[in-house]
N, CA, C, O and CB atoms as a CASP TS submission, in Angstrom:
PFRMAT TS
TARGET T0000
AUTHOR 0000-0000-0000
METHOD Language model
MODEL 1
PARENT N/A
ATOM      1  N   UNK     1     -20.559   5.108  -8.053  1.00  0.00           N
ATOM      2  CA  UNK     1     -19.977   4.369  -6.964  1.00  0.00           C
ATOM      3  C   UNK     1     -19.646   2.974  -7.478  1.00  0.00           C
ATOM      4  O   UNK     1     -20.516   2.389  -8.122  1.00  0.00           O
ATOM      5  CB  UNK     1     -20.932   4.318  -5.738  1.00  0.00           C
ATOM      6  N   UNK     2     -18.585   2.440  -7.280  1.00  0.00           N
ATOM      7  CA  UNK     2     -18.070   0.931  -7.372  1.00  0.00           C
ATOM      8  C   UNK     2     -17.369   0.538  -6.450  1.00  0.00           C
ATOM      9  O   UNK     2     -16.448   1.188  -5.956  1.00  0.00           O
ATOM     10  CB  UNK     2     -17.325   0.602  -8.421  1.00  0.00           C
ATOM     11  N   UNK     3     -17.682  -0.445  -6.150  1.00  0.00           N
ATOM     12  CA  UNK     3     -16.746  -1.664  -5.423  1.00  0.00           C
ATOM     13  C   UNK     3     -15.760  -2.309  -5.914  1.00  0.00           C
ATOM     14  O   UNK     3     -16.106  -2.834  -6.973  1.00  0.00           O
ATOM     15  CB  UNK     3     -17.369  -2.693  -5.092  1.00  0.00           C
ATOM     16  N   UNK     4     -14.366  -2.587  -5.568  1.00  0.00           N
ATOM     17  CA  UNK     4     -13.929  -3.226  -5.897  1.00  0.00           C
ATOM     18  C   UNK     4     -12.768  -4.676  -5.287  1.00  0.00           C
ATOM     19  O   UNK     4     -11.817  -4.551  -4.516  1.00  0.00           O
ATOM     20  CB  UNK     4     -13.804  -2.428  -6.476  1.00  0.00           C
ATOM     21  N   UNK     5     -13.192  -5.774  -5.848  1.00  0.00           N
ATOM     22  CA  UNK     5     -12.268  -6.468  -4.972  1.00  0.00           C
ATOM     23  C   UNK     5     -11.512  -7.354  -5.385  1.00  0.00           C
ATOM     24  O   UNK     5     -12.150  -8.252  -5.935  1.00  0.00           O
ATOM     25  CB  UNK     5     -12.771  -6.992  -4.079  1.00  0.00           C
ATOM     26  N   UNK     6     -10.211  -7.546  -5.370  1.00  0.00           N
ATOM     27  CA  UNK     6      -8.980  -8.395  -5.506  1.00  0.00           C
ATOM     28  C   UNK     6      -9.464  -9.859  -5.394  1.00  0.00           C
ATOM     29  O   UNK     6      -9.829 -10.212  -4.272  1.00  0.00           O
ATOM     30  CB  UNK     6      -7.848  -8.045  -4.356  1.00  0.00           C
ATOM     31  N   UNK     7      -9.503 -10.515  -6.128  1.00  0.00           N
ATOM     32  CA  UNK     7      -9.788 -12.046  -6.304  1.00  0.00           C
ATOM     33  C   UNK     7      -8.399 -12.713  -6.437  1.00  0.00           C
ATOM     34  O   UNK     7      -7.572 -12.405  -7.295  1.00  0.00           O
ATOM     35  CB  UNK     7     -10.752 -12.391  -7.682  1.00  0.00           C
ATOM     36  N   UNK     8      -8.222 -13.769  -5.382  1.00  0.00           N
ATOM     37  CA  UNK     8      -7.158 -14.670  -5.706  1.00  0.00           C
ATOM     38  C   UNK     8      -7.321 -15.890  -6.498  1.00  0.00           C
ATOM     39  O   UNK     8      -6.421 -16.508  -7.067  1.00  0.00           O
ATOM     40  CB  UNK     8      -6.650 -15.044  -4.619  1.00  0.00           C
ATOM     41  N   UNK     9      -8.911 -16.246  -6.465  1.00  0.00           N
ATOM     42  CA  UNK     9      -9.154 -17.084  -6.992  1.00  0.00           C
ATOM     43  C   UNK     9     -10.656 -17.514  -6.765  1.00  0.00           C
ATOM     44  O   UNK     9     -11.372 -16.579  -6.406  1.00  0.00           O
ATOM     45  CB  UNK     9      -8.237 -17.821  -6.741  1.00  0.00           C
ATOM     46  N   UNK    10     -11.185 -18.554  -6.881  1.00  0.00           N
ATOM     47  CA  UNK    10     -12.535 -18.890  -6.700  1.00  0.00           C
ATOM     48  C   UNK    10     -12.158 -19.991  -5.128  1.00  0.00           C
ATOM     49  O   UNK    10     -11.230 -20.730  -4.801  1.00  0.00           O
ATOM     50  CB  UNK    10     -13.313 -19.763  -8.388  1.00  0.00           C
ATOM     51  N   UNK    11     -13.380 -19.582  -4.542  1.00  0.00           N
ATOM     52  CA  UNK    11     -13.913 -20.643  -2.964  1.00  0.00           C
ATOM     53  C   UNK    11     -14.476 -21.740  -3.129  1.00  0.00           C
ATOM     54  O   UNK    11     -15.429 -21.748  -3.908  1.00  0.00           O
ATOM     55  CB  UNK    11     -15.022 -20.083  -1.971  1.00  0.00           C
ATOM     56  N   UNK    12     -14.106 -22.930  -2.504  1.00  0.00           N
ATOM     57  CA  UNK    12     -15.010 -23.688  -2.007  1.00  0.00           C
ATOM     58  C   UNK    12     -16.404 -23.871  -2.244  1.00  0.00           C
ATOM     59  O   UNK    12     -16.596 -22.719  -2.633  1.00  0.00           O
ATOM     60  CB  UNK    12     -14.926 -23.491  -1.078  1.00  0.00           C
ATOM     61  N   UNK    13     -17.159 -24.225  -2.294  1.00  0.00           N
ATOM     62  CA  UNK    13     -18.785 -24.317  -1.719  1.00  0.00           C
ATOM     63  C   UNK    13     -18.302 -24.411  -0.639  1.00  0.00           C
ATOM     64  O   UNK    13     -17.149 -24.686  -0.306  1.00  0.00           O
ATOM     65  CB  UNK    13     -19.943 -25.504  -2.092  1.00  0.00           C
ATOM     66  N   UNK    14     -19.472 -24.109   0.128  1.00  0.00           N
ATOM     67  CA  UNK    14     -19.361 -24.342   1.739  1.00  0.00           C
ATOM     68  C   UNK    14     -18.373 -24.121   2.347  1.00  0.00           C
ATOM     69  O   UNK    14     -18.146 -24.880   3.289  1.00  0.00           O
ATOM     70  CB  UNK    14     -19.541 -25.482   2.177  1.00  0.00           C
ATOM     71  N   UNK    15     -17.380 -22.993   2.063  1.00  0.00           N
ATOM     72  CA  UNK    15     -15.660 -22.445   2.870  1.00  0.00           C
ATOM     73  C   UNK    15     -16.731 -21.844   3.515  1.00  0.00           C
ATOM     74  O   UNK    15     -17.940 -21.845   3.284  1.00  0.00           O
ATOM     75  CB  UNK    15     -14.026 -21.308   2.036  1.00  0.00           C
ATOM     76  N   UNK    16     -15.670 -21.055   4.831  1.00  0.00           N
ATOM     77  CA  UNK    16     -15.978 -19.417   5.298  1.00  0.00           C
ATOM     78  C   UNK    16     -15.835 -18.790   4.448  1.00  0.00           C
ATOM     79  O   UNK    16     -16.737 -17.953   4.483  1.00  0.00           O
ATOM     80  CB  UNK    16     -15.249 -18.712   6.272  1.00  0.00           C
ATOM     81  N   UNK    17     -15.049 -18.589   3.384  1.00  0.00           N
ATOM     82  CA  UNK    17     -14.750 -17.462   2.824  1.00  0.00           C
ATOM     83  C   UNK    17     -15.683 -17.481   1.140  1.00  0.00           C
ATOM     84  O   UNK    17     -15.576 -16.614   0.272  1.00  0.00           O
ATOM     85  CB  UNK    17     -12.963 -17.409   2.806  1.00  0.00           C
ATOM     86  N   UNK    18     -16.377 -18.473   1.088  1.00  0.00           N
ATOM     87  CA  UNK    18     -17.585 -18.476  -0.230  1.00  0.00           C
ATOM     88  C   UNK    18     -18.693 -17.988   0.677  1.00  0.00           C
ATOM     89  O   UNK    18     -19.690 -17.446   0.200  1.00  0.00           O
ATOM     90  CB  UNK    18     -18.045 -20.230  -1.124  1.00  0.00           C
ATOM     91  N   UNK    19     -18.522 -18.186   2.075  1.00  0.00           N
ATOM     92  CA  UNK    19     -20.192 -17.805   2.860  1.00  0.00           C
ATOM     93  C   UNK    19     -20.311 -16.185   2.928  1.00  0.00           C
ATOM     94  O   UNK    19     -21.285 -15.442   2.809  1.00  0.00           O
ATOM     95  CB  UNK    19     -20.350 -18.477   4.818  1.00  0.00           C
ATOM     96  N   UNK    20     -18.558 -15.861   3.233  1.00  0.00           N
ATOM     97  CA  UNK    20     -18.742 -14.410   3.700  1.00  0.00           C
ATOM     98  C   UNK    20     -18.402 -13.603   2.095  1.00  0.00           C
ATOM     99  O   UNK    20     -18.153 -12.398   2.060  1.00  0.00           O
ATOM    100  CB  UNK    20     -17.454 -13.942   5.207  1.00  0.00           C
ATOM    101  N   UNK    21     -18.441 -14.528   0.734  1.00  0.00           N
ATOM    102  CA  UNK    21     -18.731 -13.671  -0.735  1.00  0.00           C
ATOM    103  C   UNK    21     -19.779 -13.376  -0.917  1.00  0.00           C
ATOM    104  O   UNK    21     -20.107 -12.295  -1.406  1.00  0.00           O
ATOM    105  CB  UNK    21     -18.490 -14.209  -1.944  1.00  0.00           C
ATOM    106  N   UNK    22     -20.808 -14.568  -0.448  1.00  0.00           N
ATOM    107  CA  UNK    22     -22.056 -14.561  -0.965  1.00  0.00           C
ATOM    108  C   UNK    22     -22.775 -13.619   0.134  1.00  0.00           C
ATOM    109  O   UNK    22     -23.719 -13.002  -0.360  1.00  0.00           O
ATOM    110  CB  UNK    22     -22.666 -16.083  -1.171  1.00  0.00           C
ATOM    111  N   UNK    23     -22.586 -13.393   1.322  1.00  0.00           N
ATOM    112  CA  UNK    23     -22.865 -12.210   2.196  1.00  0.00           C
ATOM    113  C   UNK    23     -22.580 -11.023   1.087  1.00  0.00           C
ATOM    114  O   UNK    23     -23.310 -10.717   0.144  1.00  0.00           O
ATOM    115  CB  UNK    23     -21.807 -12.145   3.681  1.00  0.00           C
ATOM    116  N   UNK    24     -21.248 -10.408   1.482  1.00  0.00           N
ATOM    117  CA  UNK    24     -21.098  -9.632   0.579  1.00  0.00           C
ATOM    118  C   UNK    24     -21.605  -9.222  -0.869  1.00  0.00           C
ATOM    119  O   UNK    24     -21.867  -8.024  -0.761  1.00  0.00           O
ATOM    120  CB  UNK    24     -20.300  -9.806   0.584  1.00  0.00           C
ATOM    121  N   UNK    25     -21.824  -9.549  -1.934  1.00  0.00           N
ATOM    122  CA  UNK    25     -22.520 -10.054  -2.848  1.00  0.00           C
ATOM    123  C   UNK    25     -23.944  -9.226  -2.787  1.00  0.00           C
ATOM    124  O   UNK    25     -24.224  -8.184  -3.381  1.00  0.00           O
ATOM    125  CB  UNK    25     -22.569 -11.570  -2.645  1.00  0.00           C
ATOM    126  N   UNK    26     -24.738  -9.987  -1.912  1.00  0.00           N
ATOM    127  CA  UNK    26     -26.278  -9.728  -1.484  1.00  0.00           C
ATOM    128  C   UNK    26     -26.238  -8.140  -0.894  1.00  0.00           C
ATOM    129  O   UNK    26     -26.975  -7.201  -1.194  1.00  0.00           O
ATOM    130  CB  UNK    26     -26.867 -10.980  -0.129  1.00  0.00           C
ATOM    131  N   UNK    27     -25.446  -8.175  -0.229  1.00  0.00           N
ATOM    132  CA  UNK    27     -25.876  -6.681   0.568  1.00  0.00           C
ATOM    133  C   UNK    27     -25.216  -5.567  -0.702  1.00  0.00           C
ATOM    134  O   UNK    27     -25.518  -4.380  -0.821  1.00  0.00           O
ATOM    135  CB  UNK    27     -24.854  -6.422   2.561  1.00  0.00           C
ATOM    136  N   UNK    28     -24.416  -6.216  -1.417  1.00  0.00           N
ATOM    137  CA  UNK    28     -24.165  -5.171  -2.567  1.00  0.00           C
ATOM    138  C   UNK    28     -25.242  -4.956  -3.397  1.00  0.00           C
ATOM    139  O   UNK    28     -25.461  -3.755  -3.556  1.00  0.00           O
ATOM    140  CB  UNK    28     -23.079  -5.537  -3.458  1.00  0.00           C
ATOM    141  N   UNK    29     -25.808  -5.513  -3.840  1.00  0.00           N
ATOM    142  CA  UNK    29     -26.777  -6.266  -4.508  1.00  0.00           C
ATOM    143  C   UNK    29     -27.929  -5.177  -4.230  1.00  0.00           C
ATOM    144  O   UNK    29     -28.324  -4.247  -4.933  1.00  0.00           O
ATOM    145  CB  UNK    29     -27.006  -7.886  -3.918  1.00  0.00           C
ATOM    146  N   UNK    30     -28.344  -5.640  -2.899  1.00  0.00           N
ATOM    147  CA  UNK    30     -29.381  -4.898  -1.979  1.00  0.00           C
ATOM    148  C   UNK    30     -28.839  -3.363  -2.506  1.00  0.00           C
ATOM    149  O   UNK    30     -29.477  -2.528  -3.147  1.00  0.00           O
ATOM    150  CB  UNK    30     -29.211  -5.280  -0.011  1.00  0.00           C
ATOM    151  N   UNK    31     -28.116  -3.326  -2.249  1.00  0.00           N
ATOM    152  CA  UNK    31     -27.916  -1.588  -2.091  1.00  0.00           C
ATOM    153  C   UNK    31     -27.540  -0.391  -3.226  1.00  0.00           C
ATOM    154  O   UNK    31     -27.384   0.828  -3.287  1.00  0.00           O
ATOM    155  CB  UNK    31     -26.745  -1.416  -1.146  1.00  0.00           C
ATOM    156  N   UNK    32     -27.494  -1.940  -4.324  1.00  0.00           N
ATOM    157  CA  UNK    32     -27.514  -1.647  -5.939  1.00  0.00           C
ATOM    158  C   UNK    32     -26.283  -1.187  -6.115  1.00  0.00           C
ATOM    159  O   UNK    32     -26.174  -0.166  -6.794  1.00  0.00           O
ATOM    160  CB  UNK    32     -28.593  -0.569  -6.545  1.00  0.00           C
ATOM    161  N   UNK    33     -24.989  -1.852  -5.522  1.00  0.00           N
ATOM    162  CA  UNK    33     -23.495  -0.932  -5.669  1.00  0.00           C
ATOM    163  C   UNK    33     -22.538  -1.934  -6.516  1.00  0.00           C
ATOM    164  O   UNK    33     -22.097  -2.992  -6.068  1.00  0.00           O
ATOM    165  CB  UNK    33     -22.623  -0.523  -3.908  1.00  0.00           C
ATOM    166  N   UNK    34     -22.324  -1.485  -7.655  1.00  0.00           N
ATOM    167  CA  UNK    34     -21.419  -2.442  -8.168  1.00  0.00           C
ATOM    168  C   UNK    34     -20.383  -3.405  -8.052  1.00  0.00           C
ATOM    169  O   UNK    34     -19.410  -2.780  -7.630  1.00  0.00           O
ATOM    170  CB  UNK    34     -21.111  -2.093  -8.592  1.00  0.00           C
ATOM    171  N   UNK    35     -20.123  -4.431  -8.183  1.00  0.00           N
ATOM    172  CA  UNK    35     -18.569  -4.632  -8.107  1.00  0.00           C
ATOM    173  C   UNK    35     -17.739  -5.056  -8.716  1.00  0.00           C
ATOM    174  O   UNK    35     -18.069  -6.167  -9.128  1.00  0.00           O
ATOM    175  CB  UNK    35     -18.226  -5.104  -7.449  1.00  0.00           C
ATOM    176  N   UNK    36     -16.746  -4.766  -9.036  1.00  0.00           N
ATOM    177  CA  UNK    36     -16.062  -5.638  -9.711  1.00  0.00           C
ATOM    178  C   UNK    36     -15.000  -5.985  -9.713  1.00  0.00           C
ATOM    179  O   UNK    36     -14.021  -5.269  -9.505  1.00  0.00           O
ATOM    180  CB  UNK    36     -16.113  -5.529 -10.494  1.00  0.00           C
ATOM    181  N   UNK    37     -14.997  -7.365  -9.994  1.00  0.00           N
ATOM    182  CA  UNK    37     -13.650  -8.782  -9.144  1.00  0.00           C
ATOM    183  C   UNK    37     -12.632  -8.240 -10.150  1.00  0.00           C
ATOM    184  O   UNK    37     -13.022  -7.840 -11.247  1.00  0.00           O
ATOM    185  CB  UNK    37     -13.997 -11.174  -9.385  1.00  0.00           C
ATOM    186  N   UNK    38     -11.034  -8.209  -9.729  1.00  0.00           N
ATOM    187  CA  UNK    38      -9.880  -7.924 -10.200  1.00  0.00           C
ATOM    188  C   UNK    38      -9.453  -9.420  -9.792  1.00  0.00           C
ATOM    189  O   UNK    38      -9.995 -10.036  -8.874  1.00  0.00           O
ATOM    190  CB  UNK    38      -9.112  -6.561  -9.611  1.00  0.00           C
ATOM    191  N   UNK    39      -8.476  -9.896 -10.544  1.00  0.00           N
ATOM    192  CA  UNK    39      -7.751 -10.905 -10.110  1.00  0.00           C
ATOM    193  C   UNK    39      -6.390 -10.833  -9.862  1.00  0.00           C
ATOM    194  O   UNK    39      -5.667 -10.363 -10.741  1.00  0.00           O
ATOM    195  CB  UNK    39      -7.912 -11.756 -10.828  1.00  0.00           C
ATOM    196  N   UNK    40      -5.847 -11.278  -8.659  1.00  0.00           N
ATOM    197  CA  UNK    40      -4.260 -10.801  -8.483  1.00  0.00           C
ATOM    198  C   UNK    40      -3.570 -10.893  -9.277  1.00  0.00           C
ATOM    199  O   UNK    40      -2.548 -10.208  -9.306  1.00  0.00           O
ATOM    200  CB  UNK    40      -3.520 -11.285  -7.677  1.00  0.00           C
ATOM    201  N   UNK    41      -3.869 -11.759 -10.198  1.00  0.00           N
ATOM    202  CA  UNK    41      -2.693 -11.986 -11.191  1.00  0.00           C
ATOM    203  C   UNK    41      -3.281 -11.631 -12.783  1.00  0.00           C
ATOM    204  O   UNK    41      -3.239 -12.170 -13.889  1.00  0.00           O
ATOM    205  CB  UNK    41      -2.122 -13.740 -11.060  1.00  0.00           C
ATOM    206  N   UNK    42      -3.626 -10.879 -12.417  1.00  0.00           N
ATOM    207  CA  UNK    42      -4.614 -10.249 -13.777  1.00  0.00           C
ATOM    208  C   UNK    42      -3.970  -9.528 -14.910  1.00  0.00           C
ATOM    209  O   UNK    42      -3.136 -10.171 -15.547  1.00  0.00           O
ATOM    210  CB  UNK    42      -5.679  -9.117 -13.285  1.00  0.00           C
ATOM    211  N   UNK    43      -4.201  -8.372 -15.248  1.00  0.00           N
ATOM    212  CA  UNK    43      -3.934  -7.257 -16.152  1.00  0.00           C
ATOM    213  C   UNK    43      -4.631  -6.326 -16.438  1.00  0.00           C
ATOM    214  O   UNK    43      -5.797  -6.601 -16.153  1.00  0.00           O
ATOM    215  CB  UNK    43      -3.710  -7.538 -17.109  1.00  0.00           C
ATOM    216  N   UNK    44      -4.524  -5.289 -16.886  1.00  0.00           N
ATOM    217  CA  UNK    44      -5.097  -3.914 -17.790  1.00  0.00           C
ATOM    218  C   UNK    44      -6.004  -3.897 -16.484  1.00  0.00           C
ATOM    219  O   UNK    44      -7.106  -4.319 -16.835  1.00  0.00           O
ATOM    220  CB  UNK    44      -5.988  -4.056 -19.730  1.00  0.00           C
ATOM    221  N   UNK    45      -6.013  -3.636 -15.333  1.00  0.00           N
ATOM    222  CA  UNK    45      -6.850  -3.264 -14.285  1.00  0.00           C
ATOM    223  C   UNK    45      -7.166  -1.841 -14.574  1.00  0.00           C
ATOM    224  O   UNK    45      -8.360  -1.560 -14.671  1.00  0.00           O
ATOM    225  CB  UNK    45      -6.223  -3.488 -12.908  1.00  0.00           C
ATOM    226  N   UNK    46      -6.128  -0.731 -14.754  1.00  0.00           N
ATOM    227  CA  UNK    46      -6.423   0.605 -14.853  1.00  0.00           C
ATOM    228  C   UNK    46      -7.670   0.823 -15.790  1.00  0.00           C
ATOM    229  O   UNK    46      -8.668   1.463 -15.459  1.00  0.00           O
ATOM    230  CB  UNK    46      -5.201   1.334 -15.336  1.00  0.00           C
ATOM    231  N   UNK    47      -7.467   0.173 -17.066  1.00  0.00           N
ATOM    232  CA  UNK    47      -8.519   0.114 -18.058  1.00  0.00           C
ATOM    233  C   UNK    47      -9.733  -0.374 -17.421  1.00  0.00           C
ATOM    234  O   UNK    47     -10.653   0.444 -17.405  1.00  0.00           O
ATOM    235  CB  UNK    47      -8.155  -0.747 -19.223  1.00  0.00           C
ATOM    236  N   UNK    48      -9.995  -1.685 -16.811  1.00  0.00           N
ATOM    237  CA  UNK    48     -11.076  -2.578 -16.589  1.00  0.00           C
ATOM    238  C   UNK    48     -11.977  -1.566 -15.500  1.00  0.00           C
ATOM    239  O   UNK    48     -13.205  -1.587 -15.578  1.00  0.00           O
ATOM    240  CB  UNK    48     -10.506  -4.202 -15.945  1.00  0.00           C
ATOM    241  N   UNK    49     -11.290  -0.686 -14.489  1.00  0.00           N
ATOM    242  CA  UNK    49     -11.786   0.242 -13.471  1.00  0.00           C
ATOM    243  C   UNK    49     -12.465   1.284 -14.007  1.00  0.00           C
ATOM    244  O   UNK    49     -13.635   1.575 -13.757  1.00  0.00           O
ATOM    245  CB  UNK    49     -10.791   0.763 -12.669  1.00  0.00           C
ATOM    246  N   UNK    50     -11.423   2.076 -15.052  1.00  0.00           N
ATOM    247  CA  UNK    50     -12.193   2.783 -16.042  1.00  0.00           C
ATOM    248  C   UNK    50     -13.467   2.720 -16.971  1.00  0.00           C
ATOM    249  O   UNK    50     -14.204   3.650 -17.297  1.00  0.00           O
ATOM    250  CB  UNK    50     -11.523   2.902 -16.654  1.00  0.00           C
ATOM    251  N   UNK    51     -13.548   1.195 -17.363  1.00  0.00           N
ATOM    252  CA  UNK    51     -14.771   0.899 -17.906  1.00  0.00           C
ATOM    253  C   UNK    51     -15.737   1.200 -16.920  1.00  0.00           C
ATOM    254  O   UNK    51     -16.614   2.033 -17.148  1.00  0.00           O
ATOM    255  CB  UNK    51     -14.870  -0.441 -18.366  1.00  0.00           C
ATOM    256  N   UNK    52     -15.634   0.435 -15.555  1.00  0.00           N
ATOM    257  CA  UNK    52     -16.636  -0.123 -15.197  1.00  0.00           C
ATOM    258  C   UNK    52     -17.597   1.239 -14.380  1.00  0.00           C
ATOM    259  O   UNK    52     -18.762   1.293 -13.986  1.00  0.00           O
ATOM    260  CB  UNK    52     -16.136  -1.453 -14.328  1.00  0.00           C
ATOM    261  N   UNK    53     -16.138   2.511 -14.371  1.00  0.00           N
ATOM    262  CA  UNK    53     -17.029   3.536 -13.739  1.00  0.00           C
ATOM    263  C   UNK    53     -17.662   4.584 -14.960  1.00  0.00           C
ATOM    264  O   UNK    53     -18.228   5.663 -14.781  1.00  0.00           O
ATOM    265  CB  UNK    53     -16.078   4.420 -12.553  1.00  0.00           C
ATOM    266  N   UNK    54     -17.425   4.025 -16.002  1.00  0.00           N
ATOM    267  CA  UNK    54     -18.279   4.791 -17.262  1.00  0.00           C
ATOM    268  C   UNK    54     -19.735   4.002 -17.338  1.00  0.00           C
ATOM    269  O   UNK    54     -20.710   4.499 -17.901  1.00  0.00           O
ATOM    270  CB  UNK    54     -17.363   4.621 -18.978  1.00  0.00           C
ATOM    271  N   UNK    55     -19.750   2.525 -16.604  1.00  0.00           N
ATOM    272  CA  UNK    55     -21.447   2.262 -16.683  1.00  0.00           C
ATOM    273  C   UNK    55     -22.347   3.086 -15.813  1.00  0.00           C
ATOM    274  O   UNK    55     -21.885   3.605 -14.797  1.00  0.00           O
ATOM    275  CB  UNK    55     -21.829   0.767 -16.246  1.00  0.00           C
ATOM    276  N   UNK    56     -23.604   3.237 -16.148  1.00  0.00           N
ATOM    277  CA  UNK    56     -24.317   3.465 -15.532  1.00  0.00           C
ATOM    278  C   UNK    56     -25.588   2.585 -14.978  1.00  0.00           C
ATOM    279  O   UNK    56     -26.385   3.083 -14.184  1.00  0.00           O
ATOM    280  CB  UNK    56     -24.424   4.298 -16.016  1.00  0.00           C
TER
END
């Protein structure tokens, strides 16, 4: 199982939207489910997805 989520960029301290990462984050965390940040303007995503579901 992985998570994955589209990053536009990095938050604030103290935004809504760094409060509701670091939510997110924890309950992933908690529930031991991976994730991993893509960035919109990124590359080789197909590859980077592929890695990340060969960890265990």
């Amino acid at each position: 199982m992985l998570t994955i989520k589209a990053d536009g960029g990095s938050h604030k301290p103290g935004s809504k939207q760094a409060a509701r990462d670091a939510k997110k984050n924890s309950i992933l965390e908690k529930c031991a489910v991976p994730l991993l940040r893509l960035r919109t303007d990124g590359s080789r995503e197909k590859e980077k997805i592929k890695n990340a579901l060969k960890r265990d």
